[in-house]
PAVOLO-306820 format. One record per residue (C-alpha): residue number from 1; x, y negated, z negated; residue in one letter. Coordinates in steps of 0.001 Angstrom, whole numbers, plus 500000, padded with zeros to 6 digits. Each point is the difference from the previous one (the first is absolute). Layout:
! residues N
<atom nr="NUM" px="X" py="Y" pz="Z" rest="A"/>
...
! end
This chain:
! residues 150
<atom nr="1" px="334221" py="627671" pz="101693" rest="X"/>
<atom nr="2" px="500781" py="503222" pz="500090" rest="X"/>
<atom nr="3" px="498410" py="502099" pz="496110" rest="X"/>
<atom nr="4" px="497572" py="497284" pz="499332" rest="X"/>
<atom nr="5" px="497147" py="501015" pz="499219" rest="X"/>
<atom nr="6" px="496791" py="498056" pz="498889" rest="X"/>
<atom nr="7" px="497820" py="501595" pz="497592" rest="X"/>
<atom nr="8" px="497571" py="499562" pz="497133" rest="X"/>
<atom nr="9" px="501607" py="498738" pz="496862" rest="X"/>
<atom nr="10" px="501020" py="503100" pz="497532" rest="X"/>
<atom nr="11" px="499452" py="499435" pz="496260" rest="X"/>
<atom nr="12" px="504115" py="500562" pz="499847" rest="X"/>
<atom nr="13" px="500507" py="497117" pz="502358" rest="X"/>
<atom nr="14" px="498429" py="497555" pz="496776" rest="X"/>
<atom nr="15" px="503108" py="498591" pz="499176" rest="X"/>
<atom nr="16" px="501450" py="499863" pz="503654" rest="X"/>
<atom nr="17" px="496635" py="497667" pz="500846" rest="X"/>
<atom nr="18" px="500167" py="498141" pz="497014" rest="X"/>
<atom nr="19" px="503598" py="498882" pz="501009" rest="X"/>
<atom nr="20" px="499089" py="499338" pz="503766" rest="X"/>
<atom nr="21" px="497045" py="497994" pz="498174" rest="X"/>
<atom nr="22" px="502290" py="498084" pz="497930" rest="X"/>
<atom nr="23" px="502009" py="499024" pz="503235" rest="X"/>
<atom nr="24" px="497468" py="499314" pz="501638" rest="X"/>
<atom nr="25" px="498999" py="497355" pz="497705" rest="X"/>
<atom nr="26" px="503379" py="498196" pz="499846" rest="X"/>
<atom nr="27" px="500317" py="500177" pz="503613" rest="X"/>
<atom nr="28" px="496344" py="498155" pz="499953" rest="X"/>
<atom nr="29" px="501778" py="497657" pz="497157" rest="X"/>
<atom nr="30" px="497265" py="501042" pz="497879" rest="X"/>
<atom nr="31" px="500663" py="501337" pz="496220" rest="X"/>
<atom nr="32" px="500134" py="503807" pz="498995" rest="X"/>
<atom nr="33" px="499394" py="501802" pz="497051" rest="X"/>
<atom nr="34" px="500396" py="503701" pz="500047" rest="X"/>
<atom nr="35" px="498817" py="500576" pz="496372" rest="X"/>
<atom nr="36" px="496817" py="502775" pz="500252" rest="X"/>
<atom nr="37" px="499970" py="499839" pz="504072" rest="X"/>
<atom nr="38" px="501492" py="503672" pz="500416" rest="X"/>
<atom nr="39" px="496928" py="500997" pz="497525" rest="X"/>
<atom nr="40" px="497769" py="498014" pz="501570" rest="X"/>
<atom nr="41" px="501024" py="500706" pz="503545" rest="X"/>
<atom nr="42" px="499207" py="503144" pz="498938" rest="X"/>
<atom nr="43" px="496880" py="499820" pz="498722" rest="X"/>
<atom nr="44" px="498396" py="498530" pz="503434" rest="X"/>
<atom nr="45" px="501447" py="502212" pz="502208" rest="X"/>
<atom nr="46" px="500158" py="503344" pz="498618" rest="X"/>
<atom nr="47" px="496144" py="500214" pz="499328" rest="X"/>
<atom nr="48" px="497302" py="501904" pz="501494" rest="X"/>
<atom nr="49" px="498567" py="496734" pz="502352" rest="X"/>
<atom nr="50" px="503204" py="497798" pz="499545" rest="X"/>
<atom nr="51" px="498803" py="496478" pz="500295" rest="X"/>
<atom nr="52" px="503883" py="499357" pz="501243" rest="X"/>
<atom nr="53" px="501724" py="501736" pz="503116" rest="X"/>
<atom nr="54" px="503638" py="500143" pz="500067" rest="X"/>
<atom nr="55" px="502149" py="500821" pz="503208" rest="X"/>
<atom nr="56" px="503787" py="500182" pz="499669" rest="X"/>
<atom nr="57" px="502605" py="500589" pz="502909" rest="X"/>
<atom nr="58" px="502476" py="501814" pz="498906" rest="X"/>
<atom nr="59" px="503441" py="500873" pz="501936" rest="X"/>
<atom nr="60" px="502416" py="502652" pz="498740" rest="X"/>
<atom nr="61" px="498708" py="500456" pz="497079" rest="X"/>
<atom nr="62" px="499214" py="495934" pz="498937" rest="X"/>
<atom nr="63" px="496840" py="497933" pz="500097" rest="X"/>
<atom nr="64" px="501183" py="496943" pz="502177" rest="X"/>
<atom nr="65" px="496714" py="498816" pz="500003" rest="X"/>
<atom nr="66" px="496056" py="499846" pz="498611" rest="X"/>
<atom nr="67" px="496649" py="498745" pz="501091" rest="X"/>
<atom nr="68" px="497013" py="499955" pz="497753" rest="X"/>
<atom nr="69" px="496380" py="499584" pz="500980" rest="X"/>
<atom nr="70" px="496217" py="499547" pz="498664" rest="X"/>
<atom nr="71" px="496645" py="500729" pz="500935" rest="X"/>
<atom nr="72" px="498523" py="496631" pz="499813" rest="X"/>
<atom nr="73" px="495973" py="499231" pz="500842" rest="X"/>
<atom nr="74" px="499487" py="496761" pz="502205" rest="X"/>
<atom nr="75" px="496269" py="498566" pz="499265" rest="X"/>
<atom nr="76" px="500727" py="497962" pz="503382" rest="X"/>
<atom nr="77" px="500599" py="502895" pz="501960" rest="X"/>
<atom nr="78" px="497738" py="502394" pz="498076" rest="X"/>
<atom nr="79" px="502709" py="502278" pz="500330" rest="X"/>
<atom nr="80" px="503114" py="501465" pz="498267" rest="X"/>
<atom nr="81" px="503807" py="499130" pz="500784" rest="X"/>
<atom nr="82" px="503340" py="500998" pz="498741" rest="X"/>
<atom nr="83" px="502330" py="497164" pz="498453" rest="X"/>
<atom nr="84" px="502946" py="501080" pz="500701" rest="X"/>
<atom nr="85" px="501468" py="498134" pz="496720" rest="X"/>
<atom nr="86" px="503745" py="500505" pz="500410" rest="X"/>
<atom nr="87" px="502323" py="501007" pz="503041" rest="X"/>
<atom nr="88" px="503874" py="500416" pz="499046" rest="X"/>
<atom nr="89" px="502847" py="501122" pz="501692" rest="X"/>
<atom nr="90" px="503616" py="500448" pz="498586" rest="X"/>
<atom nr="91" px="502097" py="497019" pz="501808" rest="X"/>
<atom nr="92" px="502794" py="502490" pz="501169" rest="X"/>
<atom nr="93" px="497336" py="501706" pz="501801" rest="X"/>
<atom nr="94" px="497720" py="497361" pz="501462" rest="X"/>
<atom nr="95" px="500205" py="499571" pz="503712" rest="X"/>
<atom nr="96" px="499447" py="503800" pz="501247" rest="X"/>
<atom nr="97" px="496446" py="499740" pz="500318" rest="X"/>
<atom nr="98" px="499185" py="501866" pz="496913" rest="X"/>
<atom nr="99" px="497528" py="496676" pz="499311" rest="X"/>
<atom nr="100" px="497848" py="501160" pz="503474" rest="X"/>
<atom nr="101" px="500120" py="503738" pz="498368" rest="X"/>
<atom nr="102" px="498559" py="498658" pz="496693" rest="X"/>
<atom nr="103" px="497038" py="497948" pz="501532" rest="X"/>
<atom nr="104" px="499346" py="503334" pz="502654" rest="X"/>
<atom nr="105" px="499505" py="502244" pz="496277" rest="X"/>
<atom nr="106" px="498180" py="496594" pz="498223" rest="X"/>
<atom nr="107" px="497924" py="500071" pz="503282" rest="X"/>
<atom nr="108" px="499257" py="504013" pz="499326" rest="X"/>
<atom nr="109" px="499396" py="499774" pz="496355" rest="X"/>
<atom nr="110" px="496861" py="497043" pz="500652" rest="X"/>
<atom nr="111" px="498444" py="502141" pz="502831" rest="X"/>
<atom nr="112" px="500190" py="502854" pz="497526" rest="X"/>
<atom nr="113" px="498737" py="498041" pz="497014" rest="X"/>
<atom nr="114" px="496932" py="498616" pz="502564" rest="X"/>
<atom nr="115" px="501507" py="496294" pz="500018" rest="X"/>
<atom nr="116" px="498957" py="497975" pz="503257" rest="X"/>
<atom nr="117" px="503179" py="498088" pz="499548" rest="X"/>
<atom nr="118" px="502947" py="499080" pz="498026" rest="X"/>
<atom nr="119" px="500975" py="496607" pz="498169" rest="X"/>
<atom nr="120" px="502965" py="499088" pz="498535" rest="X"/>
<atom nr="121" px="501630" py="496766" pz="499126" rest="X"/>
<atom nr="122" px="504213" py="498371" pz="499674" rest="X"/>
<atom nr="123" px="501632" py="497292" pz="499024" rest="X"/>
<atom nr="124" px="500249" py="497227" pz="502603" rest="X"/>
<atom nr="125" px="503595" py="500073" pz="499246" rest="X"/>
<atom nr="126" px="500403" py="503012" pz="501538" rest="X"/>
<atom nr="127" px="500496" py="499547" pz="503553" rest="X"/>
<atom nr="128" px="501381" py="503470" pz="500604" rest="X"/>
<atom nr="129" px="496362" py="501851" pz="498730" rest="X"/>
<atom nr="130" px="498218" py="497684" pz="501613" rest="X"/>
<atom nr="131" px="501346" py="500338" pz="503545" rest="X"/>
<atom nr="132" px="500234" py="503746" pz="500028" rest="X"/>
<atom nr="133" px="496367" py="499762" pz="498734" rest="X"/>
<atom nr="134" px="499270" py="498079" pz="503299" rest="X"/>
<atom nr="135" px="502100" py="502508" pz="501942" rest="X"/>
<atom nr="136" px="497771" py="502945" pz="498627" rest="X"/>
<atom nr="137" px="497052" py="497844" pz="501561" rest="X"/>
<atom nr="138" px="498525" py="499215" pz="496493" rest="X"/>
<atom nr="139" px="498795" py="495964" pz="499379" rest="X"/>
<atom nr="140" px="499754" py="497637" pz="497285" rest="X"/>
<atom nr="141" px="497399" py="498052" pz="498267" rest="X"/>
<atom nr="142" px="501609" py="496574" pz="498023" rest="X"/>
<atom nr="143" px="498520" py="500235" pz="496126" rest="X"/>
<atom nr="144" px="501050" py="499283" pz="496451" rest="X"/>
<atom nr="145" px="500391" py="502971" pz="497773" rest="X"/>
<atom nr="146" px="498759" py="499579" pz="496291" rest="X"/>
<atom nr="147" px="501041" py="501380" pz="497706" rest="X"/>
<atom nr="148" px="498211" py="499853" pz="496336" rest="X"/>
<atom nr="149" px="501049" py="501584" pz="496712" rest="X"/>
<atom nr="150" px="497601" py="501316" pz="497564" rest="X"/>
! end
């Protein structure tokens, strides 16, 4: 893995995450639309307290990967967390333990942003996420996700 690098997302990387996004989502065999996202992307991360956190890995010169986080508040724990919302790695570059780099910098950014722990959820069809998840010592909890549109 020689010239990767992970680092805080740039504001020229945009389009670069928007298309690792996009992937992402067909890989999940979930829909995409890129209309506005690059603006949007934007928008969250490029502010003074960004309510989004963006890491990319990027190797000579390409992002071959993203994660992207929150600061979340759990009334049960009385405490904050980070939800790590999305983890992606390029397929031609999955298996060189760039995933266990990504969750060492997501484990950095919630001690820095005061989190007691981090939360994040996948699709059960994913086998592959779920047992390097389990590898990185992390556990699950079995729950519905809702989603509502208003």
């Amino acid at each position: 893995m020689s010239n990767l690098i992970i680092r805080r997302a740039k504001l020229k990387d945009i389009d670069s995450i928007v298309h690792l996004c996009e992937l992402h989502a067909h890989f999940e065999g979930a829909e995409y639309d890129r209309e506005g996202k690059a603006q949007k992307l934007s928008k969250l991360l490029f502010q003074k307290l960004p309510p989004l956190h963006c890491l990319v890995a990027e190797k000579n010169n390409e992002l071959i990967g993203y994660a992207t986080a929150t600061k979340e508040l759990s009334t049960w724990d009385a405490d904050f967390f980070l939800h790590m919302d999305c983890l992606y790695i390029l397929e031609k570059s999955r298996g060189e333990k760039l995933g266990y780099k990504f969750i060492s910098e997501i484990k950095e950014l919630a001690r820095e942003l005061d989190c007691s722990h981090i939360q994040w959820q996948t699709p059960n069809s994913n086998t592959g996420a779920i047992s390097f998840y389990k590898k990185c010592g992390a556990t699950s909890k079995d729950k519905v996700r809702f989603f509502l549109s208003i």
